[in-house]
C-alpha positions as a LaTeX table, in Angstrom:
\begin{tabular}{lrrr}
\hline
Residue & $x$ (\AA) & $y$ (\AA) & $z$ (\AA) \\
\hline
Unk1 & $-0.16$ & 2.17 & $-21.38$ \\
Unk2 & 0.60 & 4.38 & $-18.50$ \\
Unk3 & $-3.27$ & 4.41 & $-17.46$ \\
Unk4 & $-2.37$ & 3.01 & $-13.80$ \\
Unk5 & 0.42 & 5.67 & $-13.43$ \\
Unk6 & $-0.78$ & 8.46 & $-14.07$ \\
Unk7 & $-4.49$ & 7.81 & $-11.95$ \\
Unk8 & $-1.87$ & 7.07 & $-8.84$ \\
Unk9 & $-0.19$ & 10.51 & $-9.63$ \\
Unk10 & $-3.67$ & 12.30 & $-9.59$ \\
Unk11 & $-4.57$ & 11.07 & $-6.30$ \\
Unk12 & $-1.51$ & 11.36 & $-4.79$ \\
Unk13 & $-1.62$ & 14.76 & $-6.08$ \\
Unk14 & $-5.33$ & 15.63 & $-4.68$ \\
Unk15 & $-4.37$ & 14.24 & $-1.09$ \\
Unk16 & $-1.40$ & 16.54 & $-0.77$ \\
Unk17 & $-4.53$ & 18.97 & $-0.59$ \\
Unk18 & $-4.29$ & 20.46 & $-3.88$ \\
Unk19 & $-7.47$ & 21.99 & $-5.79$ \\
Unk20 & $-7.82$ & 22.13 & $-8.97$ \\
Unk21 & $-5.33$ & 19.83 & $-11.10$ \\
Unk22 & $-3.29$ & 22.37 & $-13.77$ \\
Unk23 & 0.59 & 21.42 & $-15.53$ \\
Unk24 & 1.89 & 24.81 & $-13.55$ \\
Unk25 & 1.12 & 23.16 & $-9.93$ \\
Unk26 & 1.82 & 19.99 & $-10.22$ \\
Unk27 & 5.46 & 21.08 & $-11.41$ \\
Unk28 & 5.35 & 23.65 & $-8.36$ \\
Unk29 & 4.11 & 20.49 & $-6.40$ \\
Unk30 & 7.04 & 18.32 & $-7.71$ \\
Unk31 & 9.58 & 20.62 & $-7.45$ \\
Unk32 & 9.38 & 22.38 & $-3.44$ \\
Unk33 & 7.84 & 19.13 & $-2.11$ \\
Unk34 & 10.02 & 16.25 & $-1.65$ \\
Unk35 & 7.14 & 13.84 & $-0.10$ \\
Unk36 & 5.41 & 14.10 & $-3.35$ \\
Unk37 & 8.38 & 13.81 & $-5.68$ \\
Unk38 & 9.63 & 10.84 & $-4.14$ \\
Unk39 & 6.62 & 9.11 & $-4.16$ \\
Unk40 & 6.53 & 10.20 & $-7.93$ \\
Unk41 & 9.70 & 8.78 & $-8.80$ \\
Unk42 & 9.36 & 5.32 & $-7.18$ \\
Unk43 & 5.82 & 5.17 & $-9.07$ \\
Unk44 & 7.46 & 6.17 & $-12.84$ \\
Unk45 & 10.25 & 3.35 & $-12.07$ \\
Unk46 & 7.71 & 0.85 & $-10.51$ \\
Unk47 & 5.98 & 1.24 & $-13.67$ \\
Unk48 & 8.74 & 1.30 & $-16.27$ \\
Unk49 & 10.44 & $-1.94$ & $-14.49$ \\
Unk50 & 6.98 & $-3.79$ & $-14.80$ \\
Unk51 & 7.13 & $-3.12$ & $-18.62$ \\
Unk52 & 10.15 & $-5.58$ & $-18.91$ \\
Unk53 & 11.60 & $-4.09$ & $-21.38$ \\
Unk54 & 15.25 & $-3.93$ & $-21.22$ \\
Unk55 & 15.60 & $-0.05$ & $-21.65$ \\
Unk56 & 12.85 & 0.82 & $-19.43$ \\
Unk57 & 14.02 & $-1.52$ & $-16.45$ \\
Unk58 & 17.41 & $-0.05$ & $-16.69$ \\
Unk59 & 16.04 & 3.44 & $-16.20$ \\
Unk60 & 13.53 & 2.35 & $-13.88$ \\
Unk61 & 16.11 & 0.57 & $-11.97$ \\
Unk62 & 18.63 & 3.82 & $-12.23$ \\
Unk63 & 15.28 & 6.16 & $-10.95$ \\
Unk64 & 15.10 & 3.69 & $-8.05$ \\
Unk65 & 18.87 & 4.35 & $-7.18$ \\
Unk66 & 18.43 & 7.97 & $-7.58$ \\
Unk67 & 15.35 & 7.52 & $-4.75$ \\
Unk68 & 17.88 & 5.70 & $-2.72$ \\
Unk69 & 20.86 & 7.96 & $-2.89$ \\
Unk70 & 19.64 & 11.53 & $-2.82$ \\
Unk71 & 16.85 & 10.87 & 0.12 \\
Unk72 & 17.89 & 7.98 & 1.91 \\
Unk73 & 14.34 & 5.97 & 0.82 \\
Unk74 & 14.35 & 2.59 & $-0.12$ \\
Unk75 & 11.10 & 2.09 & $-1.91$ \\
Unk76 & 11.61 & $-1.05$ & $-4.23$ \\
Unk77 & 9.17 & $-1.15$ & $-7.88$ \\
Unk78 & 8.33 & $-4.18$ & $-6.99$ \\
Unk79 & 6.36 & $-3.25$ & $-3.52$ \\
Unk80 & 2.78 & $-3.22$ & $-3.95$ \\
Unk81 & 1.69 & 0.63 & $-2.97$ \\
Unk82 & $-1.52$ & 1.82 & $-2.31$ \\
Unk83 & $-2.37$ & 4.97 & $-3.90$ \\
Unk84 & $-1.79$ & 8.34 & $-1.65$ \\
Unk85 & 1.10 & 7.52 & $-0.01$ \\
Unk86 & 2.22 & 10.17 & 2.22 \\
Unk87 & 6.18 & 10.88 & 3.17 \\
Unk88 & 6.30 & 14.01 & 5.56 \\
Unk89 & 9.85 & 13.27 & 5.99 \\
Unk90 & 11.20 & 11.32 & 3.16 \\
Unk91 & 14.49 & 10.07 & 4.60 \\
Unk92 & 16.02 & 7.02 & 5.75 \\
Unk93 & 12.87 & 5.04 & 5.08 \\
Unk94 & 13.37 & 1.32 & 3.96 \\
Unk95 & 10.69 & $-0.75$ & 2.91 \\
Unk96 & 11.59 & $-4.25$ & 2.41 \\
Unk97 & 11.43 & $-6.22$ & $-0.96$ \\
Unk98 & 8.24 & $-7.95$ & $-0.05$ \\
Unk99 & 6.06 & $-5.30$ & 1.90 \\
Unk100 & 2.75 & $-4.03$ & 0.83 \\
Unk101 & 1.29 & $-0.61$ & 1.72 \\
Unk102 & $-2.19$ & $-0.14$ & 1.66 \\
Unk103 & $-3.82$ & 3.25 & 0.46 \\
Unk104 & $-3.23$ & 6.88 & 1.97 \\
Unk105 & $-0.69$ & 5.22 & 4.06 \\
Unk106 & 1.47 & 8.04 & 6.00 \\
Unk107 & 5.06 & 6.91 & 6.46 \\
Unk108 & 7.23 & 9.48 & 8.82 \\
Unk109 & 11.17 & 9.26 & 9.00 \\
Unk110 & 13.45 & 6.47 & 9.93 \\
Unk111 & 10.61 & 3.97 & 9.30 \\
Unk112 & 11.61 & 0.18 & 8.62 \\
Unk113 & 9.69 & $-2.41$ & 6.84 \\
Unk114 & 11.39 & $-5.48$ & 7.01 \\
Unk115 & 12.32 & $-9.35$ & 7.21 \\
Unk116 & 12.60 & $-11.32$ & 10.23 \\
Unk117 & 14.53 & $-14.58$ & 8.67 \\
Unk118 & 16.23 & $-15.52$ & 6.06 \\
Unk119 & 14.83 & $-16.42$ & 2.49 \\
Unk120 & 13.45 & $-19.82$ & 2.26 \\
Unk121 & 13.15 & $-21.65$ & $-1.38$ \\
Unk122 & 12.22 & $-24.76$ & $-2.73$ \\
Unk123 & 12.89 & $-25.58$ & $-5.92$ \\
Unk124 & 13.41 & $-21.93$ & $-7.15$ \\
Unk125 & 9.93 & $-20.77$ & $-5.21$ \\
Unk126 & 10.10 & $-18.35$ & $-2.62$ \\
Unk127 & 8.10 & $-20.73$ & 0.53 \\
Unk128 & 6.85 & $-17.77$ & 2.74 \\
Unk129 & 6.33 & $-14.00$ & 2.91 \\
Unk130 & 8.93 & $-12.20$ & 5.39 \\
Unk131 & 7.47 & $-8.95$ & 5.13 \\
Unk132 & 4.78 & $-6.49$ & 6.87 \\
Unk133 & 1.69 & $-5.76$ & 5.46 \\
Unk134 & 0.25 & $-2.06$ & 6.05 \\
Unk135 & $-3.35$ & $-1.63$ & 5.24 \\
Unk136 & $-5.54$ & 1.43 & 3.99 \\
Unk137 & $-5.23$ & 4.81 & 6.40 \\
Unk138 & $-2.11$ & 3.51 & 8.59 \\
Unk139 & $-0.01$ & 6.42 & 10.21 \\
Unk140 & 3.50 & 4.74 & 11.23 \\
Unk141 & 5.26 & 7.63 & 12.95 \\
Unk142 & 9.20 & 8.34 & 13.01 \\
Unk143 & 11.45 & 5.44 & 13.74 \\
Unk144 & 9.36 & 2.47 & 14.29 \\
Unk145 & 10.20 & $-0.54$ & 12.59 \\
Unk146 & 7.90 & $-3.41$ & 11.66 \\
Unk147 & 9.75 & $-6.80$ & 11.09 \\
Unk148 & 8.61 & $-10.16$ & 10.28 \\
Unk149 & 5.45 & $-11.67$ & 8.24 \\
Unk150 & 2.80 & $-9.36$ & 10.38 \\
Unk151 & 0.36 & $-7.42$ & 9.20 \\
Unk152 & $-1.20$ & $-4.10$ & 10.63 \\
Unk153 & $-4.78$ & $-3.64$ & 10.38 \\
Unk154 & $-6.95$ & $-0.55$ & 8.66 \\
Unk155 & $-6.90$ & 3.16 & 10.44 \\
Unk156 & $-4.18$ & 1.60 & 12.92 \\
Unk157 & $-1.67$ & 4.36 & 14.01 \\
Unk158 & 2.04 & 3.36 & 15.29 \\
Unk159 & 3.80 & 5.01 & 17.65 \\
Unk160 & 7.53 & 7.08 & 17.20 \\
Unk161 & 10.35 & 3.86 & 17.93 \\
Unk162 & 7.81 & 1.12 & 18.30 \\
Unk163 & 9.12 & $-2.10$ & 17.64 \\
Unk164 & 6.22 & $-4.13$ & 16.00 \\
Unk165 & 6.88 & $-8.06$ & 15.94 \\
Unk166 & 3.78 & $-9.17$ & 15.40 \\
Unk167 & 0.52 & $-8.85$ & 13.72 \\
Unk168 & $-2.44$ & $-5.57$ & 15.04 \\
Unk169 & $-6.65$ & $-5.55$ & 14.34 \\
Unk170 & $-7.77$ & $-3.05$ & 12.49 \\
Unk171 & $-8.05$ & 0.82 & 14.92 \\
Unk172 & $-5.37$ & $-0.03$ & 16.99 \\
Unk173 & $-2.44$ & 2.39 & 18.53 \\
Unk174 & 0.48 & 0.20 & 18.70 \\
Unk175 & 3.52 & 1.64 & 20.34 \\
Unk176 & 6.61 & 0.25 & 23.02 \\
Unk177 & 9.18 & $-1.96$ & 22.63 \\
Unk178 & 8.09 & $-4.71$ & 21.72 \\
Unk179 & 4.56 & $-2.95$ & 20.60 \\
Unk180 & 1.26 & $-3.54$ & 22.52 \\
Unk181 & $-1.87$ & $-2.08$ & 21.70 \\
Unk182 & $-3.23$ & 0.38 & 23.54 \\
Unk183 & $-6.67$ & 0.14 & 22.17 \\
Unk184 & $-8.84$ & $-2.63$ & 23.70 \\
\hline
\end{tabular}
């Protein structure tokens, strides 16, 4: 039942370069570090939200406002999110509706994942993604923000206020304003 949850919790654990895996730590763990407890919190209400049941989206849904208030990250349960997600600051960090992250993804403070237009439907479907995608081993570094359909390729690393507006190869170092690639 909570299979997937709890394997994302172990490796999230093990990358914040913990040993051995004991109750006592990860409570220490979850407790004095708030990159790991966040990241905890949006998976338990990602996971209860999925279950559809009415109890279990309301308190996933309440868990998500909790995120939101207390540390200023706006993580929705519906984002896809690679396992080992890293927050070294978690505040004021907004990842839009539609975004994927990729795994052991490092997100620094005053990061922004978001849309570049407006919603488009037809007939009740949504007709295009308006969000980034961030694959595996991406570093985006404090206040850059990533707008639009783009997607940023494997091992890429962004640069501190970059303003990505479109899509980067995979081993690229993207910074400026609007982002280049310094990598050629």
């Amino acid at each position: 039942m909570f299979k997937h949850l709890f394997f994302n919790l172990k490796i999230d654990y093990f990358i914040s370069k913990q040993k051995k895996l004991s109750l006592k730590k990860i409570i220490k763990l979850y407790i004095f570090n708030l990159s790991y407890r966040v990241v905890c919190l949006h998976r338990i209400s990602f996971d209860l939200i999925n279950k559809q049941k009415y109890f279990s989206v309301i308190l996933g849904k309440l868990i998500k406002t909790k995120i939101a208030k207390h540390y200023s990250v706006e993580l929705n349960p519906i984002n896809k999110i690679g396992y080992g997600l890293i927050l070294p600051h978690p505040y004021n960090i907004i990842v839009g509706y539609g975004s994927t992250i990729g795994k052991n993804a490092t997100l620094y403070n005053g990061v922004t994942l978001g849309a570049k237009n407006m919603l488009k439907f037809d007939k009740n479907k949504i007709l295009e993604n308006r969000y980034p995608t961030i694959e595996n081993n991406v570093i985006v570094f404090s206040g850059a923000k990533l707008i639009g359909n783009i997607k940023i390729g494997k091992n890429s690393i962004i640069g501190a206020n970059s303003v990505v507006l479109s899509s980067f190869n995979e081993n690229s170092v993207i910074i400026g304003i609007p982002a280049k690639n310094l990598k050629k």
